[in-house]
C-alpha positions as CSV (number, residue, x, y, z in Angstrom):
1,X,0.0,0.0,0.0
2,X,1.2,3.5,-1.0
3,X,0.5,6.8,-0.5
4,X,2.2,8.7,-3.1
5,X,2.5,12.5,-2.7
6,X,5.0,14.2,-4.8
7,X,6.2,17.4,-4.1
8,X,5.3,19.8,-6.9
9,X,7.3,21.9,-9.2
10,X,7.3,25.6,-10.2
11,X,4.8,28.0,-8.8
12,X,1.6,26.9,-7.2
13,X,-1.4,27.7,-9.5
14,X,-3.6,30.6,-8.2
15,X,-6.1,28.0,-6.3
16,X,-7.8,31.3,-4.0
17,X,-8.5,33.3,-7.8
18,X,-9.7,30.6,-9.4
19,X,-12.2,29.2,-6.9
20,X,-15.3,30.5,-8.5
21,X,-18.5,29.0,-7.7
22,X,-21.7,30.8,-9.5
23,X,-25.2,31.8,-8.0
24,X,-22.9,32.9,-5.1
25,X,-24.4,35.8,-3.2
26,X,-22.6,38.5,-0.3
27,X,-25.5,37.3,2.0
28,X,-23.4,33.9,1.7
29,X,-27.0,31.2,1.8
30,X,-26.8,27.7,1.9
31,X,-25.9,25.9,-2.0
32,X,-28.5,25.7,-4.1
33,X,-30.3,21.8,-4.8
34,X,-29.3,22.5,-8.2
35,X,-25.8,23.7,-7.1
36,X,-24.7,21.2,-5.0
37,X,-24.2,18.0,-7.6
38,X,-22.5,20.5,-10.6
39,X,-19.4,18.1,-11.8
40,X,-17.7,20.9,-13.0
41,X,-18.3,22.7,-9.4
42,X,-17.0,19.4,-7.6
43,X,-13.8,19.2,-9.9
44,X,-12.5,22.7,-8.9
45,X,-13.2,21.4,-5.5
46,X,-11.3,18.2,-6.2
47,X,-8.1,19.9,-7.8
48,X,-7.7,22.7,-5.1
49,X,-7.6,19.7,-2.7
50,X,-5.4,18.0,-4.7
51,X,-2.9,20.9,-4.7
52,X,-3.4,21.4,-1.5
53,X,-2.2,17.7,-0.8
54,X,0.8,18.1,-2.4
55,X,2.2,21.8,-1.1
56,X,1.0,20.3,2.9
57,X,3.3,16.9,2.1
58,X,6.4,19.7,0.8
59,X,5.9,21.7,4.9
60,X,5.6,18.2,6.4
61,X,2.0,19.0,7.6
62,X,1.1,15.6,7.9
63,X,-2.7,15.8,8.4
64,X,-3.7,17.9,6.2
65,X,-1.9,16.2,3.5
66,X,-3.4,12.9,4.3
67,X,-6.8,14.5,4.5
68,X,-6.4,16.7,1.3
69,X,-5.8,13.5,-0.6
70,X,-8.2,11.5,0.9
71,X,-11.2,14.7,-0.6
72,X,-9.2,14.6,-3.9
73,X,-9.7,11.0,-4.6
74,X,-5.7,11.1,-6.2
75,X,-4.5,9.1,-3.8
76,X,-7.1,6.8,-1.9
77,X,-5.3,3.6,-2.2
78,X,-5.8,2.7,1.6
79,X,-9.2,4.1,2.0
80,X,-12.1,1.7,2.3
81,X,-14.6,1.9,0.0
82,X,-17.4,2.9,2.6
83,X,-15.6,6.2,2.7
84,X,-16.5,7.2,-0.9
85,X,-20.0,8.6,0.8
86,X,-17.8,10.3,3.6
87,X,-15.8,12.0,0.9
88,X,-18.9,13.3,-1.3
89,X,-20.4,14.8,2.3
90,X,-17.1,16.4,3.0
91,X,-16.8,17.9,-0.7
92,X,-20.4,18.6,-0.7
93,X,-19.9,21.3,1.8
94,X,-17.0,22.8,0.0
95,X,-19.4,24.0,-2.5
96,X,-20.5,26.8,-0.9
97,X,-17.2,28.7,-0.3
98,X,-17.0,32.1,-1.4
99,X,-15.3,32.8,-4.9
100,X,-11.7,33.5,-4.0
101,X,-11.7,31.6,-1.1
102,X,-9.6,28.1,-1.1
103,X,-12.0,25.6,0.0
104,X,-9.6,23.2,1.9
105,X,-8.2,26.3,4.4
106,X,-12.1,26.8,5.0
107,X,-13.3,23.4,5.6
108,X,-9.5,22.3,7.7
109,X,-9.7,26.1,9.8
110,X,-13.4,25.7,10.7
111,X,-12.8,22.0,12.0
112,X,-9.7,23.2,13.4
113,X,-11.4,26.3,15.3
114,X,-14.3,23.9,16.7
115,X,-11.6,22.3,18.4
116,X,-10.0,24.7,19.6
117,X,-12.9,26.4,20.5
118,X,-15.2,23.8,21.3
119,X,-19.3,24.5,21.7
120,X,-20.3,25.5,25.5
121,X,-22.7,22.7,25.9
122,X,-21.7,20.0,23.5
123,X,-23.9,16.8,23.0
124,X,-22.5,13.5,24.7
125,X,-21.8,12.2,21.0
126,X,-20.0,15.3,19.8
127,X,-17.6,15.3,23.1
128,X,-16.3,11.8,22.2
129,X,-16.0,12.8,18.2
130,X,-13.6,15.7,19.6
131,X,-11.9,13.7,21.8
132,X,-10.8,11.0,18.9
133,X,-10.1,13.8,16.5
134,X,-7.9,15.7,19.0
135,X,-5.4,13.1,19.3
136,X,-3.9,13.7,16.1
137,X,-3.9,17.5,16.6
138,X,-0.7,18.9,18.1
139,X,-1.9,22.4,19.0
140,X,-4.5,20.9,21.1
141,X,-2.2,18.5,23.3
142,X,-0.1,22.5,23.7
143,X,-2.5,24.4,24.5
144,X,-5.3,22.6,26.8
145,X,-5.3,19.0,26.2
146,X,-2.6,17.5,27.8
147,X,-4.4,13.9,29.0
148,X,-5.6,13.2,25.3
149,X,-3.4,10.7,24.4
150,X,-1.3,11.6,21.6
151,X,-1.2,9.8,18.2
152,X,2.5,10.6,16.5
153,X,1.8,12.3,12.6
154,X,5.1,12.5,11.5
155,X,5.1,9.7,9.5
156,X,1.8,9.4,8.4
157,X,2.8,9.4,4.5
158,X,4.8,6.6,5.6
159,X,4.2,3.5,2.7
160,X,3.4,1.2,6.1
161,X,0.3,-1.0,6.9
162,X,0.5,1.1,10.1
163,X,0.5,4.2,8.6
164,X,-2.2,3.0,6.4
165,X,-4.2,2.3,9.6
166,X,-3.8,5.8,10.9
167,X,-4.7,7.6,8.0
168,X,-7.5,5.6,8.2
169,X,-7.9,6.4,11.8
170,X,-7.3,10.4,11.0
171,X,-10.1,10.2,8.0
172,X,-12.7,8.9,9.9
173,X,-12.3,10.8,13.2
174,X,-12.1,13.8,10.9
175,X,-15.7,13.1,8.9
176,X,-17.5,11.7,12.5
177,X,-16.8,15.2,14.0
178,X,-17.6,17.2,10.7
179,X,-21.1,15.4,10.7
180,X,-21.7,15.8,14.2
181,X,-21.0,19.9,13.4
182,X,-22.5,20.3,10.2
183,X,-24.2,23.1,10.7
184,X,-21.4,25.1,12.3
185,X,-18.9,24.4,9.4
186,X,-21.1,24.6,6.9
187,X,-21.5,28.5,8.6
188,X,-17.8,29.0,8.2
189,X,-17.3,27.6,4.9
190,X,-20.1,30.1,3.5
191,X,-19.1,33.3,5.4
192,X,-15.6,32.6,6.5
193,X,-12.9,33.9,4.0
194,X,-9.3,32.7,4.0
195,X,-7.8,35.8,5.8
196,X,-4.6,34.6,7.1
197,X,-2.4,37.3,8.9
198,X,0.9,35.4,9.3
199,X,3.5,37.1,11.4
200,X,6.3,34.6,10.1
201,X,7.1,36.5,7.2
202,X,7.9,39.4,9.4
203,X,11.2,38.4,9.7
204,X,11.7,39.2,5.9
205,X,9.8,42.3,6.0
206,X,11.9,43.4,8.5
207,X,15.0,42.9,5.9
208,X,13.2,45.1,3.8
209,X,12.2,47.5,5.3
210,X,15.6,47.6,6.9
211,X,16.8,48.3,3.2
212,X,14.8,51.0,2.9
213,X,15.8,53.1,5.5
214,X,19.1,52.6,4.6
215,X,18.6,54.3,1.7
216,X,16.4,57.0,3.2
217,X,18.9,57.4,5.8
218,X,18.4,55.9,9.5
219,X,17.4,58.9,11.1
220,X,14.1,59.4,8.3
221,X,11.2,57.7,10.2
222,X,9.1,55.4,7.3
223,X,5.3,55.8,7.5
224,X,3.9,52.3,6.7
225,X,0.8,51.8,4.5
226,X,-0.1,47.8,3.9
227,X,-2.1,47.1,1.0
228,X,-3.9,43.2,1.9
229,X,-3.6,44.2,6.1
230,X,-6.2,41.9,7.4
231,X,-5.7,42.1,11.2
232,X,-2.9,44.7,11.0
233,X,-0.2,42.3,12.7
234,X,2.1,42.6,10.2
235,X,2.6,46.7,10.7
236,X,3.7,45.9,13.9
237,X,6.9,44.1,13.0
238,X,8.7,46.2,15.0
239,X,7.5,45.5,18.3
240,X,8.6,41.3,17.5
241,X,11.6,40.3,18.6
242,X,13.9,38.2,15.9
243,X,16.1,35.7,15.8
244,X,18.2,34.9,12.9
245,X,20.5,31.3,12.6
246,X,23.4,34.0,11.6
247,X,23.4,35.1,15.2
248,X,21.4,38.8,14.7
249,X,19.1,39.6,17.4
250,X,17.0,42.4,18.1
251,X,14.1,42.8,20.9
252,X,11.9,45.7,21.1
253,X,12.1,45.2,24.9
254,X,15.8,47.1,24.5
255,X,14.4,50.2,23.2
256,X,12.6,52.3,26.3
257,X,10.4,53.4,23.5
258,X,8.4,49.4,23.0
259,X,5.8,48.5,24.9
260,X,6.7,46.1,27.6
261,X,4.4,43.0,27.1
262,X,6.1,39.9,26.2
263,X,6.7,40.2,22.2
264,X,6.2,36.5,19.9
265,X,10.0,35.4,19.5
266,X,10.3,35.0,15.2
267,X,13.0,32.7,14.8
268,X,14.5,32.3,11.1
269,X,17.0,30.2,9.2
270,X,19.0,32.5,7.3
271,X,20.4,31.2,3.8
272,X,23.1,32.6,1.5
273,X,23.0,31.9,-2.1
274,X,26.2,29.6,-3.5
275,X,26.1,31.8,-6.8
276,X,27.0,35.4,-5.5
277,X,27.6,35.5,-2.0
278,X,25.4,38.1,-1.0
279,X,25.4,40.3,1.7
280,X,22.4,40.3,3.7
281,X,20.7,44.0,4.4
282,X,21.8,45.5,7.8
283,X,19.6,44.5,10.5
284,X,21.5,44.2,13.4
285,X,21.8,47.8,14.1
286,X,18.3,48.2,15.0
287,X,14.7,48.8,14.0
288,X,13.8,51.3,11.4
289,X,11.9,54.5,12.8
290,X,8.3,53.8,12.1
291,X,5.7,56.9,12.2
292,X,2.1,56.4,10.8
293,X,0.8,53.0,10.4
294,X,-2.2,52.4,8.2
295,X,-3.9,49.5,6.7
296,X,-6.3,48.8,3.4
297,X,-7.7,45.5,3.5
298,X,-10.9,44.4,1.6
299,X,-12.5,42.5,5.0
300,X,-10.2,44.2,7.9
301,X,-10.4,42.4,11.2
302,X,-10.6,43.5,14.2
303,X,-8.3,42.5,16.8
304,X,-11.0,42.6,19.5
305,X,-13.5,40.6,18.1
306,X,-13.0,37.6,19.6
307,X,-15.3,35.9,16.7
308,X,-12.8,36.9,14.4
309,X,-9.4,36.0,16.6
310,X,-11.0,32.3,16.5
311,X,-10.9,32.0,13.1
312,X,-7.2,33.3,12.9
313,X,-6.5,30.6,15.3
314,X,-8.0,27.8,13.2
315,X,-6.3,28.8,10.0
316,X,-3.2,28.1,11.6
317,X,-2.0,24.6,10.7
318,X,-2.4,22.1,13.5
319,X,1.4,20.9,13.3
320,X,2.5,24.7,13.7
321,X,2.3,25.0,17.2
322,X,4.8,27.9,17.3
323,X,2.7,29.9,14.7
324,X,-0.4,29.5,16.8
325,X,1.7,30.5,20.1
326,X,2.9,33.5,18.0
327,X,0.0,34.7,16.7
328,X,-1.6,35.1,20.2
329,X,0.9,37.1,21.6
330,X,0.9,39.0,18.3
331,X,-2.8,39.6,19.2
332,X,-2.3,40.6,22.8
333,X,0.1,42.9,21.9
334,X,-1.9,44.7,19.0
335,X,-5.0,44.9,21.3
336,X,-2.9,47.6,23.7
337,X,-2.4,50.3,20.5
338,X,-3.9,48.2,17.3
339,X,-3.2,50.4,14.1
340,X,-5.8,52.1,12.0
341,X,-7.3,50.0,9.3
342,X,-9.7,50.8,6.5
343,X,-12.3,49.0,4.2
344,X,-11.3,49.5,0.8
345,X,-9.9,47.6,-2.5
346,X,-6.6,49.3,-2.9
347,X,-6.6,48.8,-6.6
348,X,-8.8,51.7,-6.5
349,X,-8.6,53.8,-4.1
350,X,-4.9,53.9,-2.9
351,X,-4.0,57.7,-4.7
352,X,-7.1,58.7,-2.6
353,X,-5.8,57.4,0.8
354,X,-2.3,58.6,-0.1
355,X,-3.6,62.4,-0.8
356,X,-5.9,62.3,2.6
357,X,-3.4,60.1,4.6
358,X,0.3,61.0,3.8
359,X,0.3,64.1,1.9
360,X,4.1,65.1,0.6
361,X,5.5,67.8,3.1
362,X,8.9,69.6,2.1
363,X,10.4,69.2,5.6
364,X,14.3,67.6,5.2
365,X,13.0,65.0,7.7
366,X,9.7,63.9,6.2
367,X,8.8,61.2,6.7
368,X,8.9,58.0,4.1
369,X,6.1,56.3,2.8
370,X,6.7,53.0,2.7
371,X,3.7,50.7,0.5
372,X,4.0,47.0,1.5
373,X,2.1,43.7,0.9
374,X,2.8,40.1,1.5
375,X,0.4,37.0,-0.3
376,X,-1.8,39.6,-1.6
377,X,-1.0,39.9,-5.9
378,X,-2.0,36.3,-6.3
379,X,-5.8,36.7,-5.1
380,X,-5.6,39.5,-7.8
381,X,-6.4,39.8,-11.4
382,X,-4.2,40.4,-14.2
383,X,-5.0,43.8,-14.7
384,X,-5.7,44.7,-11.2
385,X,-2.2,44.1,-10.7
386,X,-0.8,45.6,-13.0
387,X,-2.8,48.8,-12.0
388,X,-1.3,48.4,-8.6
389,X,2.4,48.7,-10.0
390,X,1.4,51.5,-12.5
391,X,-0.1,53.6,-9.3
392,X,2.8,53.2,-7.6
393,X,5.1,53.8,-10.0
394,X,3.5,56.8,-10.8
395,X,3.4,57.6,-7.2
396,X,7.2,57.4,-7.1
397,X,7.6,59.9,-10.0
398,X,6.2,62.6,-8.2
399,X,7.4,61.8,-4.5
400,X,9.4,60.0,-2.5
401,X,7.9,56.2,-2.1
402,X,9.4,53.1,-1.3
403,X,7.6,49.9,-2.4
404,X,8.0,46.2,-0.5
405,X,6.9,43.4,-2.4
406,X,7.0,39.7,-0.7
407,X,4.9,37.7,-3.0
408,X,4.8,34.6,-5.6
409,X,6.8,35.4,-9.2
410,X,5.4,33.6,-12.2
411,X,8.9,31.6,-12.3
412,X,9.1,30.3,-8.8
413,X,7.5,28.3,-6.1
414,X,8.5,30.0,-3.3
415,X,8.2,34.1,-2.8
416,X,10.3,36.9,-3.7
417,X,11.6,39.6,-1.5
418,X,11.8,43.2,-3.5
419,X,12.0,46.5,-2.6
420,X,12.1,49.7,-4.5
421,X,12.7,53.4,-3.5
422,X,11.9,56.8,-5.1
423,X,14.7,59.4,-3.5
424,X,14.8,62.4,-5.4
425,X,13.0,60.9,-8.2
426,X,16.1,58.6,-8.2
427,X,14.3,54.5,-8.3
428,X,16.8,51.8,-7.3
429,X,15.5,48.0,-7.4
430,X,16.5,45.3,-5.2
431,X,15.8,41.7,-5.0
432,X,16.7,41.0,-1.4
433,X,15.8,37.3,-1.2
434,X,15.1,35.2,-4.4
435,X,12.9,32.7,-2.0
436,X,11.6,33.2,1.3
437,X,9.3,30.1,3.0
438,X,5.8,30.8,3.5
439,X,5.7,30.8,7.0
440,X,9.0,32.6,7.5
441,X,10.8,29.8,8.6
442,X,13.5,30.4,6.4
443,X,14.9,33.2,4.3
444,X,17.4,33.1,1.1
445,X,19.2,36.1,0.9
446,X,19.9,37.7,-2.7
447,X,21.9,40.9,-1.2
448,X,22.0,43.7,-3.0
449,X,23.6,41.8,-5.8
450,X,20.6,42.6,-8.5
451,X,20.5,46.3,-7.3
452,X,19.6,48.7,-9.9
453,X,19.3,52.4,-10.0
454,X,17.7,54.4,-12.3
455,X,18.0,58.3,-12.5
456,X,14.9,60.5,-12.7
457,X,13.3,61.6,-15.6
């Protein structure tokens, strides 16, 4: 017996923008009869599933690799054939995910936040479903259930007839607690959208941005403005502390200026390309000087809405216990002084927010405006990105700008870190990593080996 999950090359297909099912409506109502048995419907289920497999297997997230491929169908060679029902219920409920919205992080993070979160007065059957599906869930045996005993996921994809039994095991404790909570995932897979706001890639952000003011100069404060800010975590990177495999450090906890609650620890692997040696961007000499912080997010979340912190929570991938630890202090810490957020689709309406926000000011000491975003291009469209990069461009023509880009290139699998600055009407490009992983766990740096610099017109 086999279970078969190659890891994939190139860069992932754009699973979120291509997840389209019709007769959707904002009001997000149960499927339509006519809906829910549409072949083509349940094959864009069954290949975002099937991607989803594979790029789980490549991070070593056991569980939902073994699930993903159990809803695909690719790889059922140790399933029993009674399952086939259990798999058309599960994929049945995937139909009614928002356009945009990957069905597997919906269907996974609503499971995952019902266990987590569990019901206040749960029926005798639904407390025994949660108590076989939490054994194979290591963020529940770190943060509350200790006397569950453990089931060990690392080798699930083994090719074992123990392993075979486990998957087994996992699959049905997974579909006995999804039936027994129907009606509560079925909630969260029509209004839920996959809103990740994952703190791990702050570590490269902080490169970046560390860039930047190295070419603005130190002492030039960098106003932040995040296009895609979700929760606002992210414009907080510098109240983290950091911890880099190359032996750079920094805690905001040094500076008398930080707040004093206990800040998530990011740690990160730090790479150096064999080809040119690089030299990674200066980062050991502090934070950047941060003024305004503002956020543009389609959906923002707030921070105290505990509704909304949930979800967060079950997004997070039940082998990551780190990422769920860090995301709650994250949380705690943004819930002191959170920063502002506004509804809006920055394709549209970032000149706007620019003029009202961060108007130009001819000070020497003004400060920089500084337009990130990180996963956000690849929910996009075509044009709508290309718009983006026009706007800003334009931006930078007529002021100083700096532009911080960690997102997916047509040409690889894992993200690229660039940056670009507008001094003087003076651009200069950077790649600063060719690859960064997707939960920051590692970082490759590029150095300023592909730096460019084009004079103004």
């Amino acid at each position: 017996m086999t279970f078969d999950i190659r890891p994939q090359t190139g860069r992932p297909p754009d699973v979120a923008s291509s997840w389209r099912p019709p007769q959707h409506q904002k009001s997000a109502p149960a499927m339509p009869q006519s809906a829910q048995f549409d072949p083509a419907m349940t094959q864009c289920v069954v290949r975002s599933f099937a991607h989803f497999a594979k790029r789980t297997a490549e991070a070593d997230a056991t569980i939902y690799a073994v699930l993903s491929s159990c809803i695909a169908g690719g790889t059922m060679h140790d399933l029993a054939s009674s399952n086939r029902a259990d798999v058309d219920f599960l994929r049945q409920i995937c139909l009614a995910a928002q356009p945009g919205n990957p069905p597997p992080n919906l269907l996974f993070g609503a499971v995952h936040e019902l266990l987590l979160h569990p019901q206040s007065d749960p029926s005798p059957e639904q407390v025994d479903a949660r108590r076989e599906l939490v054994r194979f869930y290591p963020t529940m045996h770190a943060f509350g259930d200790d006397a569950a005993p453990r089931i060990e996921t690392s080798d699930l994809l083994a090719s074992t007839a123990h392993a075979a039994t486990r998957r087994q095991d996992l699959f049905e404790a997974f579909v006995r607690f999804a039936r027994l909570h129907e009606s509560e995932i079925g909630q969260r897979v029509r209004a839920r959208r996959v809103q990740t706001n994952e703190i791990g890639r702050c570590p490269a952000l902080l490169a970046g941005f560390s860039w930047i003011a190295e070419q603005a100069g130190r002492d030039r404060p960098l106003d932040l403005l995040e296009i895609g800010s979700s929760a606002g975590l992210n414009l907080l990177f510098d109240q983290y502390a950091y911890e880099f495999s190359d032996g750079c450090r920094l805690h905001p906890t040094a500076h008398p200026d930080r707040f004093t609650a206990t800040p998530p620890v990011l740690r990160t692997e730090v790479r150096l390309s064999d080809t040119n040696r690089p030299t990674p961007p200066r980062m050991d000499i502090g934070y950047p000087v941060i003024g305004q912080r503002l956020g543009i997010d389609l959906n923002p979340i707030d921070v105290h809405d505990e509704a909304s912190m949930r979800w967060l929570e079950g997004l997070v991938w039940p082998e990551h216990v780190d990422r769920l630890r860090s995301l709650r202090a994250a949380v705690e810490m943004a819930r002191r002084e959170p920063p502002t957020l506004i509804r809006g689709d920055a394709t549209r309406c970032l000149p706007q927010v620019i003029e009202e926000r961060f108007p130009p000011l001819l000070e020497p000491q003004t400060p920089l405006l500084c337009i990130f975003h990180s996963y956000v291009t690849y929910q996009m469209s075509r044009d709508d990105r290309a718009n983006m990069v026009q706007t800003i461009e334009q931006l930078g023509q007529r002021r100083d700008l700096a532009h911080l880009s960690l997102e997916w290139v047509s040409s690889g699998h894992f993200p690229r870190l660039t940056a670009r600055v507008w001094i003087g009407r003076r651009r200069t490009d950077v790649t600063l990593a060719e690859r960064c992983h997707h939960h920051g766990r590692w970082i490759e740096w590029n150095g300023a080996a592909n730096e460019a610099t084009t004079p103004g017109c």
